[in-house]
Biopython code that builds the backbone (N, CA, C, O; Angstrom):
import numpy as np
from Bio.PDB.StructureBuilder import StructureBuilder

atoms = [
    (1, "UNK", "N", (0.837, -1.202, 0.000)),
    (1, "UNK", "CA", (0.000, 0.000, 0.000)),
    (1, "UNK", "C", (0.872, 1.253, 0.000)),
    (1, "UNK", "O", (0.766, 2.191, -0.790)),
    (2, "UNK", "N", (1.627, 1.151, 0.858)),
    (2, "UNK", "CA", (2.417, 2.483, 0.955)),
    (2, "UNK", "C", (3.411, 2.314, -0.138)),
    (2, "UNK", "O", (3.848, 3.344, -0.654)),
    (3, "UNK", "N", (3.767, 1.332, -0.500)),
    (3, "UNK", "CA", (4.805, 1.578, -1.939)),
    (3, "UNK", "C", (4.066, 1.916, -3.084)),
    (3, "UNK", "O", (4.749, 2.483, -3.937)),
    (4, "UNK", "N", (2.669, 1.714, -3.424)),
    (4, "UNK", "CA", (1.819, 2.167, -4.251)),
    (4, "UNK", "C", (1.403, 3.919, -4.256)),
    (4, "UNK", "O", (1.002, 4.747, -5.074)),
    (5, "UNK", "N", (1.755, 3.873, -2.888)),
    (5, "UNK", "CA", (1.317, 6.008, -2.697)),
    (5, "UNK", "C", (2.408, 6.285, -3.086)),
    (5, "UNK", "O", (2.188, 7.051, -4.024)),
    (6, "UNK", "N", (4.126, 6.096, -2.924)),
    (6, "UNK", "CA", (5.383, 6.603, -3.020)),
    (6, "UNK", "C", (5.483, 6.083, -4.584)),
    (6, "UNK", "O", (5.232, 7.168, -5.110)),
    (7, "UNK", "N", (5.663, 5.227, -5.638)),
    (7, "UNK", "CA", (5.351, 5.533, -6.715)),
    (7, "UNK", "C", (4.352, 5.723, -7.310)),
    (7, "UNK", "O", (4.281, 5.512, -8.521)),
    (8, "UNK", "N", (3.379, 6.152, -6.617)),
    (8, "UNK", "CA", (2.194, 6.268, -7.897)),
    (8, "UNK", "C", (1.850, 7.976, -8.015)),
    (8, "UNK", "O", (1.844, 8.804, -7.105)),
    (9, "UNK", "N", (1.571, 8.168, -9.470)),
    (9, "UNK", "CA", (1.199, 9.199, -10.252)),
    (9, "UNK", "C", (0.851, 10.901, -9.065)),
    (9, "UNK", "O", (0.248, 10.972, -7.994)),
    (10, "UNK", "N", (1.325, 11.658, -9.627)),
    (10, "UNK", "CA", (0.697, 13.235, -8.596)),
    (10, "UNK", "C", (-0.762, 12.852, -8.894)),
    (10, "UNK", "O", (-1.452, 13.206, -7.938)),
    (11, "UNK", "N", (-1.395, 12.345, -9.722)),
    (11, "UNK", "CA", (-3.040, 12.460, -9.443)),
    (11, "UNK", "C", (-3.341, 11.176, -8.226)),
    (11, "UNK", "O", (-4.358, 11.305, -7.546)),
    (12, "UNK", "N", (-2.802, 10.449, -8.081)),
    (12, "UNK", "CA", (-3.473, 9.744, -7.578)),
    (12, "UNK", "C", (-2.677, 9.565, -5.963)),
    (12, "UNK", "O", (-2.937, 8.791, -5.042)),
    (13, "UNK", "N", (-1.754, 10.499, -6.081)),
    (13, "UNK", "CA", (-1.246, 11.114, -4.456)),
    (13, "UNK", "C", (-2.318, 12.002, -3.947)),
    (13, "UNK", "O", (-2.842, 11.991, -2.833)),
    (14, "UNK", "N", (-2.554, 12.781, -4.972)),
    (14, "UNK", "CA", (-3.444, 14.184, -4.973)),
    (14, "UNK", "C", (-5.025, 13.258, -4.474)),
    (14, "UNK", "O", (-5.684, 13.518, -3.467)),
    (15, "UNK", "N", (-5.181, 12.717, -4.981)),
    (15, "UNK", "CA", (-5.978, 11.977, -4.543)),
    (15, "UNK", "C", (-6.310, 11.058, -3.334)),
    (15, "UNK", "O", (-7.413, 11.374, -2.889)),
    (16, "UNK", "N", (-5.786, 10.109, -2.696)),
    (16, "UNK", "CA", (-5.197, 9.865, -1.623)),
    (16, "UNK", "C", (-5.293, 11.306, -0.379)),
    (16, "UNK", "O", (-6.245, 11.464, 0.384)),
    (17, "UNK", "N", (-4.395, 11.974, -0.431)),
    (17, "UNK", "CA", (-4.408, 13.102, 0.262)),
    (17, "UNK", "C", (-6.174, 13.586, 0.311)),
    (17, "UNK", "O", (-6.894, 13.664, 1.307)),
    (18, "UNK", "N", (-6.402, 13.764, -0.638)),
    (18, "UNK", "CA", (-7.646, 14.354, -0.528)),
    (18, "UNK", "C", (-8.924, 13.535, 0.310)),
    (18, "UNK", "O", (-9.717, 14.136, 1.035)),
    (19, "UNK", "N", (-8.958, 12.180, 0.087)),
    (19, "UNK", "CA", (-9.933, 11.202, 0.995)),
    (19, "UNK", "C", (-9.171, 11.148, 1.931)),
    (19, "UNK", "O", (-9.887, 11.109, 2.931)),
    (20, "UNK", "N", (-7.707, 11.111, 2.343)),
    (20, "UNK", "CA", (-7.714, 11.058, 3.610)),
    (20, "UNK", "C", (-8.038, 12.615, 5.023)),
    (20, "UNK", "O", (-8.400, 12.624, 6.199)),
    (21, "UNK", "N", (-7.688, 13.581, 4.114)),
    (21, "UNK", "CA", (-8.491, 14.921, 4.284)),
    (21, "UNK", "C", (-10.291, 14.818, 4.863)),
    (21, "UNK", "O", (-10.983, 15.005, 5.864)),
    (22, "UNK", "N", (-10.366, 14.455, 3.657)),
    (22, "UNK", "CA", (-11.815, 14.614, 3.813)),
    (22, "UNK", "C", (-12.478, 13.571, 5.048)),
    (22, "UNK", "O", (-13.367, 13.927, 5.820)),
    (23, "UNK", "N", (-11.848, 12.246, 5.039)),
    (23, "UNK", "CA", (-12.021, 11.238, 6.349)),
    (23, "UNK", "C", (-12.043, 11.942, 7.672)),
    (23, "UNK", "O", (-12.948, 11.899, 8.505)),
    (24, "UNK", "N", (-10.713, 12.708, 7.752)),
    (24, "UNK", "CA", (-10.666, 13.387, 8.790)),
    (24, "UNK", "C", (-11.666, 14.231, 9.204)),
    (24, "UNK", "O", (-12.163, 14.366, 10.322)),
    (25, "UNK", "N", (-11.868, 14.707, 8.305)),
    (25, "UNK", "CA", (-12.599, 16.336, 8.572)),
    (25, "UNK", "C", (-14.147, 15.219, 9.609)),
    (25, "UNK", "O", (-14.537, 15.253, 10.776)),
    (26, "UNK", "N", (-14.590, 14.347, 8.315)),
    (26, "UNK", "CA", (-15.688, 13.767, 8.830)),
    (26, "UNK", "C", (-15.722, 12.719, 10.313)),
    (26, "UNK", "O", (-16.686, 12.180, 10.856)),
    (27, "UNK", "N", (-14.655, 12.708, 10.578)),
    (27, "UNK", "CA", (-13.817, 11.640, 11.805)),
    (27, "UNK", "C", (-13.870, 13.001, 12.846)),
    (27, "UNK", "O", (-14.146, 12.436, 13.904)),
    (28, "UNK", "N", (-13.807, 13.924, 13.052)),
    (28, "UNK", "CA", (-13.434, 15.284, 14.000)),
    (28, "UNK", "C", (-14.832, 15.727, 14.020)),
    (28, "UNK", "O", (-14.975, 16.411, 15.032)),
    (29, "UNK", "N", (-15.991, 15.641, 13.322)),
    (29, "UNK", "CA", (-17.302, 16.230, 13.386)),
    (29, "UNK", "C", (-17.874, 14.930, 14.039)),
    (29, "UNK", "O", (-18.203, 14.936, 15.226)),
    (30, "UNK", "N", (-17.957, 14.143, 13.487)),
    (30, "UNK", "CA", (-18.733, 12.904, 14.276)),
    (30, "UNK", "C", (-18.182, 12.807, 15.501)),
    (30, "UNK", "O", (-18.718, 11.920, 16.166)),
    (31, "UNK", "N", (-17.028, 13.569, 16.234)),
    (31, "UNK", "CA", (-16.223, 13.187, 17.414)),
    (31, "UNK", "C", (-17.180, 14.588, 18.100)),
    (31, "UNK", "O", (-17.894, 14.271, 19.052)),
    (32, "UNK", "N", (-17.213, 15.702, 17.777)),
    (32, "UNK", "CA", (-17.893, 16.616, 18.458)),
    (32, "UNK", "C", (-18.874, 16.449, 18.361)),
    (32, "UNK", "O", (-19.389, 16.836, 19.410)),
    (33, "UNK", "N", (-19.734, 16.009, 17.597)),
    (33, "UNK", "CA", (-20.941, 15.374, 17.457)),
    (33, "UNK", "C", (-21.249, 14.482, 19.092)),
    (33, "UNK", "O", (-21.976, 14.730, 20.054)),
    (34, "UNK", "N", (-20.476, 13.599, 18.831)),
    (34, "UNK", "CA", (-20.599, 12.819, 20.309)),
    (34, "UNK", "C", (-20.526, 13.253, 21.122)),
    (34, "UNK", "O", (-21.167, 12.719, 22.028)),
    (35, "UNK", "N", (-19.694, 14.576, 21.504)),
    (35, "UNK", "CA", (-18.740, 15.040, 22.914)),
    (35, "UNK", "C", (-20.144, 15.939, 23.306)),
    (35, "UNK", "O", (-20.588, 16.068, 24.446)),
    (36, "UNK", "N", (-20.689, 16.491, 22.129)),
    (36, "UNK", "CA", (-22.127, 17.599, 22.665)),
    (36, "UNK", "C", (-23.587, 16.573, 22.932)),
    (36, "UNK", "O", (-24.636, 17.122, 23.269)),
    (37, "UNK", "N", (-23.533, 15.416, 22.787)),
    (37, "UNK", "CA", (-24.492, 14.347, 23.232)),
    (37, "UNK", "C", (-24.236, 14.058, 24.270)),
    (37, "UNK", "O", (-25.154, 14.134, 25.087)),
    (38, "UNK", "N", (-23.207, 13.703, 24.633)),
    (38, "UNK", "CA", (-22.403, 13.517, 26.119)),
    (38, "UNK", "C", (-23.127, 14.579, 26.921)),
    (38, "UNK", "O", (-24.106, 14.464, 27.659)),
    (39, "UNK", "N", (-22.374, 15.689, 26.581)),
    (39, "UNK", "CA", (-22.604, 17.016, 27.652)),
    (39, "UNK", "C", (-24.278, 17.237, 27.728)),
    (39, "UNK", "O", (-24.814, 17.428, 28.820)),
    (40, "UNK", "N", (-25.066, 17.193, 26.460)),
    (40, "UNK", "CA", (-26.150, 17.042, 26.946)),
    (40, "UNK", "C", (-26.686, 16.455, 27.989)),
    (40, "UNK", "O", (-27.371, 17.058, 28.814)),
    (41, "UNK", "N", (-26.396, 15.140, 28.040)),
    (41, "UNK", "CA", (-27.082, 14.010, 28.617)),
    (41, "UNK", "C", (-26.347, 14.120, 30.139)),
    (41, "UNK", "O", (-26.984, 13.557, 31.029)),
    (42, "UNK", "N", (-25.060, 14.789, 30.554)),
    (42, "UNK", "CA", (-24.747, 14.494, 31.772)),
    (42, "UNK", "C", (-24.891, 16.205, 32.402)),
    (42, "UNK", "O", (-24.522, 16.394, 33.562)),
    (43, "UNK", "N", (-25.405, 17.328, 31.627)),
    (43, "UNK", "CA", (-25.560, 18.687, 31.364)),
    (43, "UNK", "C", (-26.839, 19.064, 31.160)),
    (43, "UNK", "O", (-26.790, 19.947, 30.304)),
    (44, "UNK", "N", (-28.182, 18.837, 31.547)),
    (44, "UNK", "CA", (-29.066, 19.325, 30.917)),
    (44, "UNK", "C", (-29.146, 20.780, 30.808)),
    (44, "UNK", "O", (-28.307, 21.534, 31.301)),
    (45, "UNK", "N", (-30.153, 21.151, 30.164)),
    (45, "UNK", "CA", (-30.229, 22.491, 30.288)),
    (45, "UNK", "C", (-31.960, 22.408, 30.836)),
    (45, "UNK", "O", (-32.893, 21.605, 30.812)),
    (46, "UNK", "N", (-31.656, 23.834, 31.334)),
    (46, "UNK", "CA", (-32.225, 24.534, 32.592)),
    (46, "UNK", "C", (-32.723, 25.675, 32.256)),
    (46, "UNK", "O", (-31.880, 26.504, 32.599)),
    (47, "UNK", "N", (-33.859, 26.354, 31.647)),
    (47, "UNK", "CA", (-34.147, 27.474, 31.939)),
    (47, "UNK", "C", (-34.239, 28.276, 33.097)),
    (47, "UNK", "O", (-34.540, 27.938, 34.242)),
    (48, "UNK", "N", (-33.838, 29.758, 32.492)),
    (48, "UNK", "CA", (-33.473, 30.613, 33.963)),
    (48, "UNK", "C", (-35.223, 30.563, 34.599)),
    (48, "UNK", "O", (-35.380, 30.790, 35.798)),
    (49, "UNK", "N", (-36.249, 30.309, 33.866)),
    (49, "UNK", "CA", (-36.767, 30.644, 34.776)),
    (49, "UNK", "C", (-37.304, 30.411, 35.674)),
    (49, "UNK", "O", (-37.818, 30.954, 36.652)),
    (50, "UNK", "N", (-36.995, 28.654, 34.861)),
    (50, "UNK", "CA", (-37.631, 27.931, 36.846)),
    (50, "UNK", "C", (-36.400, 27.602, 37.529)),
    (50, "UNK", "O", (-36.281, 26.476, 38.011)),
    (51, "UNK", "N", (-35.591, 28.341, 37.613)),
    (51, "UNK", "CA", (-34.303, 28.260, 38.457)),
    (51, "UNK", "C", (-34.832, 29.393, 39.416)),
    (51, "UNK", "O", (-34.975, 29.249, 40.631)),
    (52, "UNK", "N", (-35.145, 30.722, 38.588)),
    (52, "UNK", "CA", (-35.478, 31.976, 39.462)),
    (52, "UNK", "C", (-36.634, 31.688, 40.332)),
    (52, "UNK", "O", (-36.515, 31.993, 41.518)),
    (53, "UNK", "N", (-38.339, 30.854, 39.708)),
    (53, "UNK", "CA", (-38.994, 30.742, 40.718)),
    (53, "UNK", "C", (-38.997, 29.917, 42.243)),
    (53, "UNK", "O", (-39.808, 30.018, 43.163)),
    (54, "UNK", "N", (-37.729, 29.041, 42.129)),
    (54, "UNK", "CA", (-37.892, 28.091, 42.721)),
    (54, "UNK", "C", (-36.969, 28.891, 44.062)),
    (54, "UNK", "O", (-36.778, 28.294, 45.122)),
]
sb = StructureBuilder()
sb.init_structure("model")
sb.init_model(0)
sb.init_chain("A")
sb.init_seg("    ")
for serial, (resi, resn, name, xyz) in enumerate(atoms, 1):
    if name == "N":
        sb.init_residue(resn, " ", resi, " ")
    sb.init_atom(name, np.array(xyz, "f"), 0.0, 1.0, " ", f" {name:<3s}", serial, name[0])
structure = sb.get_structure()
């Protein structure tokens, strides 16, 4: 695999690079994705205003 990226063609480095780019990007959103489900669930939210009547 990796001897196939080190000789193979600028398009298909260019390429490579680019899905592994794009993996990431989608690997780092699905990760905050989770981390704000988390915080939900152990974080609810609270309006101020039955905080104030109580």
């Amino acid at each position: 695999m990796l001897d196939l990226l080190i000789k193979g063609s600028d398009f298909e480095k260019g390429l490579f690079v680019t899905l592994v780019g794009i993996l990431g990007v989608f690997l780092v959103l699905i990760l905050f994705y989770l981390v704000i489900r988390v915080f939900t669930r152990f974080f609810p939210y609270k309006s101020e205003e039955s905080s104030e009547t109580k």
